[in-house]
MDTraj code that builds the backbone (N, CA, C; nanometers):
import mdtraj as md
import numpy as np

residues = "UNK UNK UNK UNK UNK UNK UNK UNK UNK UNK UNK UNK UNK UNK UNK UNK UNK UNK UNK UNK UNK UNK UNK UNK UNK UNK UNK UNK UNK UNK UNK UNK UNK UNK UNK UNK UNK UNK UNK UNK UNK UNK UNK UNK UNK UNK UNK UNK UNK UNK UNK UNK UNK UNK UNK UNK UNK UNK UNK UNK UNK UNK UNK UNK UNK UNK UNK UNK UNK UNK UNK UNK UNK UNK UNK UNK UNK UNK UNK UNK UNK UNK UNK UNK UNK UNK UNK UNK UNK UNK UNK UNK UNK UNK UNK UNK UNK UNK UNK UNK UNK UNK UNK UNK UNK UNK UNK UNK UNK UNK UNK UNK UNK UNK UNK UNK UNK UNK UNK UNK UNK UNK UNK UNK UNK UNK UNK UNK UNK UNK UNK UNK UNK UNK UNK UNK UNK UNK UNK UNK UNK UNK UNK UNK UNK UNK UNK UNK UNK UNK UNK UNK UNK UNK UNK UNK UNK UNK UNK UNK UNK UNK UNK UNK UNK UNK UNK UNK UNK UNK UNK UNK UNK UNK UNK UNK UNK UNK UNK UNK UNK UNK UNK UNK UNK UNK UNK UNK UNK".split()
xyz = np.array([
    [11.4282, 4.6370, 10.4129],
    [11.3411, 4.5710, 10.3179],
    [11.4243, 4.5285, 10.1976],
    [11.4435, 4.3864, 10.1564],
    [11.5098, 4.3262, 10.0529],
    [11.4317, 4.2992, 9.9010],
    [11.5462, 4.3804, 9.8118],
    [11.4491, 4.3635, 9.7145],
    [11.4968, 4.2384, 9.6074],
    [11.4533, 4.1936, 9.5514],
    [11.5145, 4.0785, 9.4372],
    [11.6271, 4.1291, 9.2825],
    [11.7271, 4.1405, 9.3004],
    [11.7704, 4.1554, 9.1927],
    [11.7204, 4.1655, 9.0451],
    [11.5723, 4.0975, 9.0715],
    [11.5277, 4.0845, 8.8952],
    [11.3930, 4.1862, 8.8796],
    [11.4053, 4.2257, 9.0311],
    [11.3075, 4.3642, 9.0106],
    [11.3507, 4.4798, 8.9701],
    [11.4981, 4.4925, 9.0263],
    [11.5199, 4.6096, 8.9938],
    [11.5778, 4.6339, 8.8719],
    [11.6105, 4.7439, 8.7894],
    [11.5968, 4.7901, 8.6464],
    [11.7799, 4.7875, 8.6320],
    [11.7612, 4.7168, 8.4657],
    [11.8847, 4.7034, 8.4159],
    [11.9931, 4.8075, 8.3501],
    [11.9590, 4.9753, 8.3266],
    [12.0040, 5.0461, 8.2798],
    [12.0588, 5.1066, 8.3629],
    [12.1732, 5.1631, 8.3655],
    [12.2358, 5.2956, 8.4729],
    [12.0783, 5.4544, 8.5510],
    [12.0478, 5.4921, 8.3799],
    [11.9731, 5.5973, 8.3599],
    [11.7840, 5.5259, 8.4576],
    [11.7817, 5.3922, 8.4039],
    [11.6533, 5.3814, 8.4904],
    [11.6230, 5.3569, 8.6081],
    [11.7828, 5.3112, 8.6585],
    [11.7695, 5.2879, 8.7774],
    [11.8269, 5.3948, 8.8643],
    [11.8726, 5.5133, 8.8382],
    [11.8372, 5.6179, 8.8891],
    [11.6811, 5.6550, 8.9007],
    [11.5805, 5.6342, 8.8133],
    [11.5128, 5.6760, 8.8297],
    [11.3931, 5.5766, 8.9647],
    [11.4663, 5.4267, 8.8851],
    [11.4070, 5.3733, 8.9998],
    [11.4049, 5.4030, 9.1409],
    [11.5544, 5.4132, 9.1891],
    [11.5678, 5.4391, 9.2790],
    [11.5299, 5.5743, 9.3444],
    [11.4699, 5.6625, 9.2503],
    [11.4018, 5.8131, 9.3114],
    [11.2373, 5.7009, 9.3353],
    [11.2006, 5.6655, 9.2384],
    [11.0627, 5.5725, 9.2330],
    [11.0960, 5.5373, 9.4237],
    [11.2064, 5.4399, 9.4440],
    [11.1530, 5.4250, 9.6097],
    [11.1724, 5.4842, 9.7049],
    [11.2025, 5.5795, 9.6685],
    [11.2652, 5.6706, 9.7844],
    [11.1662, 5.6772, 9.8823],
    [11.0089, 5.6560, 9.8990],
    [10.9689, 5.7722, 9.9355],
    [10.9026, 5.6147, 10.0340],
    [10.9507, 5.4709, 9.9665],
    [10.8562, 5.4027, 10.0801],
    [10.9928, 5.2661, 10.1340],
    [11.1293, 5.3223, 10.0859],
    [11.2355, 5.2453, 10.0854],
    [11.3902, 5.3816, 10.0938],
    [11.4326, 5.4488, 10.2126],
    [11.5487, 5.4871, 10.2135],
    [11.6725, 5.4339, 10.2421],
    [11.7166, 5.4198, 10.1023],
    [11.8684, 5.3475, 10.0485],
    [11.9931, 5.4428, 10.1840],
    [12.0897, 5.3708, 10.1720],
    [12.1456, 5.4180, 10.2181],
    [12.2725, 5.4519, 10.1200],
    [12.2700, 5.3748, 10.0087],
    [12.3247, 5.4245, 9.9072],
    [12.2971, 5.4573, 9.7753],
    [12.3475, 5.4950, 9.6985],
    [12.2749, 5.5613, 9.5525],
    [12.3392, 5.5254, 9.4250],
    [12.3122, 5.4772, 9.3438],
    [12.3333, 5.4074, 9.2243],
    [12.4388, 5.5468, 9.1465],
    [12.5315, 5.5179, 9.1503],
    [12.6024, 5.6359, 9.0023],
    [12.6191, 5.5147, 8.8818],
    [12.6415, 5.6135, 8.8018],
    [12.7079, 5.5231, 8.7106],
    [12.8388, 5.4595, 8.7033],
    [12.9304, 5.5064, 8.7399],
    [12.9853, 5.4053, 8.8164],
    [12.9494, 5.2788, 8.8353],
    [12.8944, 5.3180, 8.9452],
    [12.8199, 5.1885, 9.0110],
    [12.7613, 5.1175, 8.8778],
    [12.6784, 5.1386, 8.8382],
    [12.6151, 5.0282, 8.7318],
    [12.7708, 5.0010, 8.6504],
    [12.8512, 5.0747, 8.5921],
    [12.9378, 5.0029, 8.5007],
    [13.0333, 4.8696, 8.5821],
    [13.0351, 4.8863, 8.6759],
    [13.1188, 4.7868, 8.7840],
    [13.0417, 4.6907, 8.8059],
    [12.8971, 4.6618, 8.8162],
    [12.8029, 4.6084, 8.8467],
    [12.7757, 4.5041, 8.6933],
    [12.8434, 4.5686, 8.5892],
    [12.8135, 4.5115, 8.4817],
    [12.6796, 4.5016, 8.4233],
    [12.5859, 4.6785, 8.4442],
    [12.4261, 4.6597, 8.3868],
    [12.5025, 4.7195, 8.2745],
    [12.3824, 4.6657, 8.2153],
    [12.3798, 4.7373, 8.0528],
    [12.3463, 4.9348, 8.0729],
    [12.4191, 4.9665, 7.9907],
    [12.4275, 5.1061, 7.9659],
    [12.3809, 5.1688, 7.8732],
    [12.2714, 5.2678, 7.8462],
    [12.2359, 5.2619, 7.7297],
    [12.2491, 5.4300, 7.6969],
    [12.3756, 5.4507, 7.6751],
    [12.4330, 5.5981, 7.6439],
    [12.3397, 5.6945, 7.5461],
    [12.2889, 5.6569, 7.4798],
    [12.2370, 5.7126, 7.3811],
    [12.1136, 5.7897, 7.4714],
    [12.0211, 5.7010, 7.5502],
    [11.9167, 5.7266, 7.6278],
    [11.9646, 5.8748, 7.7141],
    [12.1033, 5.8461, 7.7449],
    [12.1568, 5.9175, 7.8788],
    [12.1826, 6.0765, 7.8133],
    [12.2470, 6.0269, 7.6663],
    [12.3013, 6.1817, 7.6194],
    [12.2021, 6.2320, 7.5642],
    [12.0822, 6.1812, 7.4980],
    [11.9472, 6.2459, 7.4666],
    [11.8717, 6.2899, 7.5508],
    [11.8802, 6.3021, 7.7071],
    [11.8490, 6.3746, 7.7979],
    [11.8505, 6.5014, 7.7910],
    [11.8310, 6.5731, 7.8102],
    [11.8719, 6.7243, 7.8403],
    [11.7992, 6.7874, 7.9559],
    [11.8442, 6.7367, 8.0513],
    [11.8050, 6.8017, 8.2094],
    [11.8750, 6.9008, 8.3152],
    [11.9933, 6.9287, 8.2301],
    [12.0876, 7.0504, 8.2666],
    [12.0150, 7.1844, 8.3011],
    [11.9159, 7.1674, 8.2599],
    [11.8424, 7.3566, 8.2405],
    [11.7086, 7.3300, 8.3456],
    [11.6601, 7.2248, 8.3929],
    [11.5912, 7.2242, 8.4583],
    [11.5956, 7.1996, 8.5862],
    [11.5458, 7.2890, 8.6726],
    [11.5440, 7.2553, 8.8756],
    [11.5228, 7.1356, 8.9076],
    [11.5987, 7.0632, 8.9575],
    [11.5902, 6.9664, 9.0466],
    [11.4800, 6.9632, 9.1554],
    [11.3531, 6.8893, 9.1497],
    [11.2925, 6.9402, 9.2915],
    [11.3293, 6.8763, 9.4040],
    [11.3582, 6.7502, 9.3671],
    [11.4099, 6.6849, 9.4696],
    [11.5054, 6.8013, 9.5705],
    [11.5939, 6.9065, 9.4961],
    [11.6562, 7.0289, 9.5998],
    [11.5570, 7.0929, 9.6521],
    [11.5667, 7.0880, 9.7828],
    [11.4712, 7.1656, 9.8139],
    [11.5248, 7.3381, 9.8358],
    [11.6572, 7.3119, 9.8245],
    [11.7169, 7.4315, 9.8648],
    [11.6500, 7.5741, 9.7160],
    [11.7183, 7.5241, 9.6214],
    [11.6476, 7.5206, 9.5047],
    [11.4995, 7.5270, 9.4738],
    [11.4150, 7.4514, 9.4648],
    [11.2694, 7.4369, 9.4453],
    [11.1937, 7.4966, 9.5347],
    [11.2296, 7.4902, 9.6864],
    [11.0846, 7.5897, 9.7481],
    [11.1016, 7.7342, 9.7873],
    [11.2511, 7.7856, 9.7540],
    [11.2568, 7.9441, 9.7497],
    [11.1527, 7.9908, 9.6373],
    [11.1949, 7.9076, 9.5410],
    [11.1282, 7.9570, 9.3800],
    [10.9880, 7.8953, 9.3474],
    [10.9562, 7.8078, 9.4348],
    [10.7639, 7.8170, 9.4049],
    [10.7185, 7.9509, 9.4977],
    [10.8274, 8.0837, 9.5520],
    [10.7519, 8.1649, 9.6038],
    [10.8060, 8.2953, 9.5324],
    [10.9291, 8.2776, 9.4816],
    [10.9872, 8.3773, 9.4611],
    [10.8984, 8.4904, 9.3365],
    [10.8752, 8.4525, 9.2757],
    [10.8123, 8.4604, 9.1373],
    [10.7222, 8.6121, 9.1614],
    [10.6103, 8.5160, 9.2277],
    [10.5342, 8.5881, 9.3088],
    [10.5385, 8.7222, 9.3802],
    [10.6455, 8.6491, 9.4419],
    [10.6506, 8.7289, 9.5720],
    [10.7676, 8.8648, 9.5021],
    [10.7735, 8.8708, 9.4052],
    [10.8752, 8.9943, 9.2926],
    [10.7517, 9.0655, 9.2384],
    [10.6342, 9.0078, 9.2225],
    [10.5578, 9.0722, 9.1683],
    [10.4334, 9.1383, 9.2442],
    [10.4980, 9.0957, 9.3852],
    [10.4255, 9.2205, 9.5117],
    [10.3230, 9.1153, 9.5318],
    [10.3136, 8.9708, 9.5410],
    [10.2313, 8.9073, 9.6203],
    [10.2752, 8.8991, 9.7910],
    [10.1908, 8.9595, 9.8313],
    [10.2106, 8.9709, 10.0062],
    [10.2449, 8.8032, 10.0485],
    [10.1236, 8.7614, 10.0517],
    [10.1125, 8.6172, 10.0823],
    [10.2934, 8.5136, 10.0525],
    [10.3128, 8.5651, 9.9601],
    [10.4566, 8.4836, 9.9233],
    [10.5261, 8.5242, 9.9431],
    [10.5343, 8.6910, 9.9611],
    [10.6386, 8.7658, 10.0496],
    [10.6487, 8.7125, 10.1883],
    [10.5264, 8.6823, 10.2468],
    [10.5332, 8.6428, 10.3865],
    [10.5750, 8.4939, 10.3767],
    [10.5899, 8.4155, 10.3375],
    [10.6100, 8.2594, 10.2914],
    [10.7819, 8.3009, 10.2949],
    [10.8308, 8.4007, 10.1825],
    [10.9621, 8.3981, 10.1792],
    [11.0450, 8.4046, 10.3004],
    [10.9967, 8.5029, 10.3801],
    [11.0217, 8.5624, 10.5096],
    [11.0389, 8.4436, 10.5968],
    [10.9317, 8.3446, 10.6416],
    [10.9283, 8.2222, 10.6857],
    [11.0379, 8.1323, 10.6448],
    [11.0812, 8.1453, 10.5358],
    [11.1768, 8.0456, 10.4626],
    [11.3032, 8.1076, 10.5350],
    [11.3552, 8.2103, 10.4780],
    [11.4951, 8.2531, 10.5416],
    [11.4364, 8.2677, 10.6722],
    [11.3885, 8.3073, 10.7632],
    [11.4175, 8.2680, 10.8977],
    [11.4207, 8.2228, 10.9711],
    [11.3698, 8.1067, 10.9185],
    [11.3830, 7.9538, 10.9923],
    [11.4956, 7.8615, 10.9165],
    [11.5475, 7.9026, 10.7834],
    [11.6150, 7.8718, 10.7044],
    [11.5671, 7.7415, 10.6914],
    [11.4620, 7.6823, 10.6545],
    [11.4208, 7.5890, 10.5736],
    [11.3921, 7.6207, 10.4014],
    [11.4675, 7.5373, 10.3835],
    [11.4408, 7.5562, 10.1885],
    [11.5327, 7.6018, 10.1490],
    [11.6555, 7.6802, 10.2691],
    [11.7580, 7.7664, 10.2295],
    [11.8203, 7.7895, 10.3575],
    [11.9769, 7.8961, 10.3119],
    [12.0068, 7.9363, 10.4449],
    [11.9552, 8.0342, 10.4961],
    [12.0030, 8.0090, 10.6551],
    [11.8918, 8.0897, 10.7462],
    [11.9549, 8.2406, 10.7230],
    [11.8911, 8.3589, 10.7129],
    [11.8952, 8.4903, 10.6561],
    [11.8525, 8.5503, 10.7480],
    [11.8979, 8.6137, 10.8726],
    [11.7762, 8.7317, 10.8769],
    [11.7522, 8.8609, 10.8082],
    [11.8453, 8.9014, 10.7477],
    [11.8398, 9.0365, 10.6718],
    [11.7315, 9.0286, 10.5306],
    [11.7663, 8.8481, 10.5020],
    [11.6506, 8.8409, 10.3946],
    [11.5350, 8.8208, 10.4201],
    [11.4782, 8.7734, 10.5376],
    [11.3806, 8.7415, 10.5737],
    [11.2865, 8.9051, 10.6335],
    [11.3962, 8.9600, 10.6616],
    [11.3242, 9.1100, 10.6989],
    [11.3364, 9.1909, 10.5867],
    [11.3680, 9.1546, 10.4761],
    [11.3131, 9.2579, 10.3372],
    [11.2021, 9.1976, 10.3151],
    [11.1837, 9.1055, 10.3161],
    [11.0795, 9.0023, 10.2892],
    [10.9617, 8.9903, 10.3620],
    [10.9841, 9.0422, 10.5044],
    [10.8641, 9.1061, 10.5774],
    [10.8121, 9.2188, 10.5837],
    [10.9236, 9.3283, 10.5377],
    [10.9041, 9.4196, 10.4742],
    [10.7927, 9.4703, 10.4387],
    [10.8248, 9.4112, 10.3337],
    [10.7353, 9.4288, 10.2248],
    [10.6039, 9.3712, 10.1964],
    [10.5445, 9.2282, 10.2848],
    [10.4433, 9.2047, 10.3175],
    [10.3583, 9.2725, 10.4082],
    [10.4553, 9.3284, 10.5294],
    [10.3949, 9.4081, 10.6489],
    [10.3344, 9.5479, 10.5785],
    [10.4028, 9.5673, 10.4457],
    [10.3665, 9.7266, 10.4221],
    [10.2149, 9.6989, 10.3468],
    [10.1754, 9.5620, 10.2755],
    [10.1152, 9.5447, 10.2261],
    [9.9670, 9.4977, 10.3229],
    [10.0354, 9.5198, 10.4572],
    [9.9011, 9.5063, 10.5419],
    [9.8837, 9.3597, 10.5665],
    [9.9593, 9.2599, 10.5273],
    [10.0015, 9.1460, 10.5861],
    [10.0223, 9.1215, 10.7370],
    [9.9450, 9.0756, 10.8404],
    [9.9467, 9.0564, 10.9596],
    [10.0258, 9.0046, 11.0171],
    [10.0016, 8.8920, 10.9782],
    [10.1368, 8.7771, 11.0214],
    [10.2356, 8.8734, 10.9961],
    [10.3148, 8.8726, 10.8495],
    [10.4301, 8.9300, 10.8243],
    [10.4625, 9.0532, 10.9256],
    [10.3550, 9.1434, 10.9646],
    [10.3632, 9.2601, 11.0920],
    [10.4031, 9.1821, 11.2176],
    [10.3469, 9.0932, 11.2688],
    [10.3904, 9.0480, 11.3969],
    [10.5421, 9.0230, 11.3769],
    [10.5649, 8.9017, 11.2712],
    [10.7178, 8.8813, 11.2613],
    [10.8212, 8.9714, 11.2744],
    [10.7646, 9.1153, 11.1772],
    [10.8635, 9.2107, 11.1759],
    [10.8878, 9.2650, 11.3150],
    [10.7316, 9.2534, 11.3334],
    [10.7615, 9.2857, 11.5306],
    [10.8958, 9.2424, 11.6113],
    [10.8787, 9.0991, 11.5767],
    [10.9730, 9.0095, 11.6835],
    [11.0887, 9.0287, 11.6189],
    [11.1254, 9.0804, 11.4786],
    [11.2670, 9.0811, 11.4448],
    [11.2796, 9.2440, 11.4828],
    [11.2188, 9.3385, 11.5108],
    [11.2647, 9.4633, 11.5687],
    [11.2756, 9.4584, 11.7123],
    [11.2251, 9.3816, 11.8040],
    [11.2564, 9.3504, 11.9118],
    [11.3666, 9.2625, 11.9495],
    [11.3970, 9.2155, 11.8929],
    [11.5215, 9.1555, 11.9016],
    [11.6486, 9.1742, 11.8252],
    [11.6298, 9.2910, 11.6950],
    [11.7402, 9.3050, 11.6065],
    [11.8046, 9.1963, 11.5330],
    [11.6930, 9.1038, 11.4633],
    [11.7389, 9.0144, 11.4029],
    [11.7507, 9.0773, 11.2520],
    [11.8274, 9.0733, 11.1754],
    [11.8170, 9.1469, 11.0216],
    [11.7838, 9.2877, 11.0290],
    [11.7112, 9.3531, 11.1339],
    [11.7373, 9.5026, 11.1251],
    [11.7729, 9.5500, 11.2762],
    [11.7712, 9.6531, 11.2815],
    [11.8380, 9.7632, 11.3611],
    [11.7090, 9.7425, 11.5042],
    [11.7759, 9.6727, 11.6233],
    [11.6901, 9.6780, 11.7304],
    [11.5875, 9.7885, 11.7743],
    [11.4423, 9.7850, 11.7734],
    [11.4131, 9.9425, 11.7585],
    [11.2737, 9.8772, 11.8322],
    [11.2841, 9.9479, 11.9584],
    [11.1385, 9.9093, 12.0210],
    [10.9890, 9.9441, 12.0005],
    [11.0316, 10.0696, 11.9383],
    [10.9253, 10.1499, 11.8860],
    [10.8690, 10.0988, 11.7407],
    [10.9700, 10.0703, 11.6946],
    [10.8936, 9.9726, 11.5583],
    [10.8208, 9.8471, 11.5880],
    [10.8817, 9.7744, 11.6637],
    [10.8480, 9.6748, 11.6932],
    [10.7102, 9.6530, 11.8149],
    [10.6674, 9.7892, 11.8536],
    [10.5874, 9.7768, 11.9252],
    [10.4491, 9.8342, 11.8000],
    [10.4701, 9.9129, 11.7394],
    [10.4383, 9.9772, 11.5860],
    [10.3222, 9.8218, 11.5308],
    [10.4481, 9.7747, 11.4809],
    [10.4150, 9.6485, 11.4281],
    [10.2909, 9.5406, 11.5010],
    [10.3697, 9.5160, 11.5860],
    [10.3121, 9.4083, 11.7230],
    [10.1394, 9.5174, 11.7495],
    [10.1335, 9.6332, 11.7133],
    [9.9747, 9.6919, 11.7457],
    [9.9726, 9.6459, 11.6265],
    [10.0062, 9.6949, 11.5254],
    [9.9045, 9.6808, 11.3934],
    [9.8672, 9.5051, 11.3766],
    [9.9703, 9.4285, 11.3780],
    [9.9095, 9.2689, 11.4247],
    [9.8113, 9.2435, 11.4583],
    [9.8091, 9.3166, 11.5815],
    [9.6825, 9.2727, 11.7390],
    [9.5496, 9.3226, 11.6541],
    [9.5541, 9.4397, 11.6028],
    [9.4602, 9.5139, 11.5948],
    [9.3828, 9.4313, 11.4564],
    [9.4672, 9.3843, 11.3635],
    [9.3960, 9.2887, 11.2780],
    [9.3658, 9.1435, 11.3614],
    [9.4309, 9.1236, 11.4617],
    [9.2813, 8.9919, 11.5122],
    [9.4195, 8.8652, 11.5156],
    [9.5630, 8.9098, 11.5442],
    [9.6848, 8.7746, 11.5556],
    [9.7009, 8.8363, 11.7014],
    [9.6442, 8.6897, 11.7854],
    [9.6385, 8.6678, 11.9122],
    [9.8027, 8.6671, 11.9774],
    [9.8678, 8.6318, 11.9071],
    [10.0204, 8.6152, 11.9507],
    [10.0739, 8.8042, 11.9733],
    [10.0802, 8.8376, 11.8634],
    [10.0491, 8.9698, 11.8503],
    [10.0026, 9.0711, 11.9900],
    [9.8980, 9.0716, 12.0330],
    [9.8486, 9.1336, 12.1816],
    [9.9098, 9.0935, 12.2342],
    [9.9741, 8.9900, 12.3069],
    [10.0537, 8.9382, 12.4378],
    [10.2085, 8.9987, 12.3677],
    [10.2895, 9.0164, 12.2256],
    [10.4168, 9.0503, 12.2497],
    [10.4118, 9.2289, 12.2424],
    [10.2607, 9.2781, 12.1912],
    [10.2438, 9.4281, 12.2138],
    [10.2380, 9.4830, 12.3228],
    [10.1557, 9.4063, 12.4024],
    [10.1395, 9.4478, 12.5716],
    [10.3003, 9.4240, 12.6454],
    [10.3800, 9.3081, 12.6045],
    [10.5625, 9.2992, 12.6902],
    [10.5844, 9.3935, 12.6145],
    [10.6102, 9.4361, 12.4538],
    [10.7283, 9.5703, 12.3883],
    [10.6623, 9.6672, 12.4893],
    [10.5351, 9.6750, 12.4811],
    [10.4717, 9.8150, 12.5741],
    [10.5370, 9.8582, 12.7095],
    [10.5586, 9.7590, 12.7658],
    [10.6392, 9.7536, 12.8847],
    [10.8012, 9.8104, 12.8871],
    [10.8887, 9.8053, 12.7601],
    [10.9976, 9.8498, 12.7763],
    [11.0208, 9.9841, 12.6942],
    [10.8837, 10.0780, 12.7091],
    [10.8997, 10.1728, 12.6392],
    [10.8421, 10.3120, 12.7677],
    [10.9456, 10.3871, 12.7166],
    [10.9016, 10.4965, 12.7968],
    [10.7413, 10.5784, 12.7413],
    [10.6781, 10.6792, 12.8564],
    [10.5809, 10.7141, 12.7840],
    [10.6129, 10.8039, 12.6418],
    [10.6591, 10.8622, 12.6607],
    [10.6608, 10.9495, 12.5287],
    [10.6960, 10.8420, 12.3904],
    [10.7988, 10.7319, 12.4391],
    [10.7666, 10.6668, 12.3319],
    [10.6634, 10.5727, 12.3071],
    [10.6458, 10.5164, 12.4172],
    [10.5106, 10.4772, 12.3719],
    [10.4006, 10.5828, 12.2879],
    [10.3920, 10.7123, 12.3524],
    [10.3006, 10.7633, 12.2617],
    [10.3402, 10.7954, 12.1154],
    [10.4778, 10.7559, 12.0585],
    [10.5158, 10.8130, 11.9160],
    [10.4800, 10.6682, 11.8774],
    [10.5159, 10.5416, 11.9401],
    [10.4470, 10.4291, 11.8770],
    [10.3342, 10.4219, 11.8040],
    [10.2462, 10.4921, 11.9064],
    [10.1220, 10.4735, 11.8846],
    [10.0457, 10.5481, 11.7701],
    [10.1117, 10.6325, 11.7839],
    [10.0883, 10.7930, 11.6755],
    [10.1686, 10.7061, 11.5226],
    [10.2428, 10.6391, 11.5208],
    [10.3323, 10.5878, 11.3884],
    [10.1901, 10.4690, 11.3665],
    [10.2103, 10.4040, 11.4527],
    [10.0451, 10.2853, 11.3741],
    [9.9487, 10.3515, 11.3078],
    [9.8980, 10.4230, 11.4283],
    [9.7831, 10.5049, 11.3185],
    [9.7607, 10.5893, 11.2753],
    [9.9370, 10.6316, 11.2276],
    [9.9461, 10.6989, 11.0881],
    [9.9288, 10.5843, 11.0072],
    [10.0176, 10.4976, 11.0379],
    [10.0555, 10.3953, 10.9132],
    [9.9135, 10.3669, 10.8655],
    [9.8296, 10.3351, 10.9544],
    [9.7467, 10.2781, 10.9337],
    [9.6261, 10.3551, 10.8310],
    [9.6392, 10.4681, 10.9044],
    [9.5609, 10.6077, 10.8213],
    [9.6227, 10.5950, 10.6779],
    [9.7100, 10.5946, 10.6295],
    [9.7642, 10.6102, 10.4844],
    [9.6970, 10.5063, 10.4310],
    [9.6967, 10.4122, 10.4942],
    [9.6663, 10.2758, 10.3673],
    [9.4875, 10.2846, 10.3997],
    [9.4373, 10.3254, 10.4961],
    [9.2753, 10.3104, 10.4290],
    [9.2741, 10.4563, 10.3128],
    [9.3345, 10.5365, 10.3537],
    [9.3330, 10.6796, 10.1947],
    [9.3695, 10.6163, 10.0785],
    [9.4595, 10.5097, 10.0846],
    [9.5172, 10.4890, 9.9736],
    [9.4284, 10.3255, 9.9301],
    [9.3348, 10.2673, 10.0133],
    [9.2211, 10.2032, 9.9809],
    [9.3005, 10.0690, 10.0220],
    [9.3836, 10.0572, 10.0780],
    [9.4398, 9.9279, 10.0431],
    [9.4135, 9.8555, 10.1647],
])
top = md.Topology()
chain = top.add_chain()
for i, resn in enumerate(residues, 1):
    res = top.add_residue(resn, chain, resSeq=i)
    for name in ("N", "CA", "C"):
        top.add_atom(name, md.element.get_by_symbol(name[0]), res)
traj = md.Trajectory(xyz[None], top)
């Protein structure tokens, strides 16, 4: 898509901004520096540029940057929900790099909070030893307490962990859920 020279903006500083302006219905394949405008011969209007002060503020355009921290906040101050969001982030490593060790503190701590989802996940990362210590019995732990709140995915990977557990451990599995589970209705949560 061709645009006319007399549309687009004569300053270094606005036409950065222009060019964020099309990003979203026009991807450039290149990007205006300044540089570029001084070679180009636009007018420069320094004063505009050094009265900025955008050094201290997040870029959202990063996403690497911006969508850890619309959860992080939160999720420090014991929101489950964003704990489980964080968890999602490092282990798919979208928004960031892929983590599993961070993504399983991060489920952690949602799963303890009775977070479902976050329980199944922790499931599948104890069954497989992704970020923690391969442990079937946790992970079968988990994968019940899931099912038992009503995550359909959950029953089908509780019933396979069930399968690679001997009886006795299966029965300490079972005895660890509903302990776990026993503590947090005493403790109301």
């Amino acid at each position: 898509m061709e645009r006319s020279l007399s549309s687009q903006p004569q300053t270094a500083l606005t036409g950065l901004s222009w060019l964020d302006s099309q990003s979203s219905s026009h991807v450039s394949s290149t990007s205006l520096t300044l540089a570029e405008a001084i070679e180009r011969g636009e007018k420069i209007d320094l004063q505009s540029i050094k009265s900025e002060d955008t050094s201290s503020l997040p870029d959202p355009s990063d996403n690497r940057f911006y969508t850890i921290n619309l959860f992080l906040e939160k999720a420090r101050k014991g929101n489950a929900d964003a704990q489980y969001q964080l968890g999602i982030l490092y282990l798919a490593g979208k928004g960031t790099l892929q983590d599993f060790s961070e993504a399983s503190k991060w489920f952690i701590l949602a799963a303890e909070q009775n977070h479902p989802l976050a329980q199944y996940e922790l499931g599948l990362l104890y069954q497989v030893g992704q970020g923690v210590e391969m442990d079937n019995e946790k992970s079968y732990m988990w994968f019940n307490l899931a099912a038992a709140a009503g995550i359909e995915q959950a029953i089908a990977a509780r019933d396979k962990a069930m399968r690679s557990l001997s009886r006795t451990q299966l029965s300490s599995a079972q005895k660890a859920a509903r302990e776990w589970l026993d503590s947090r209705n005493k403790l109301g949560k």
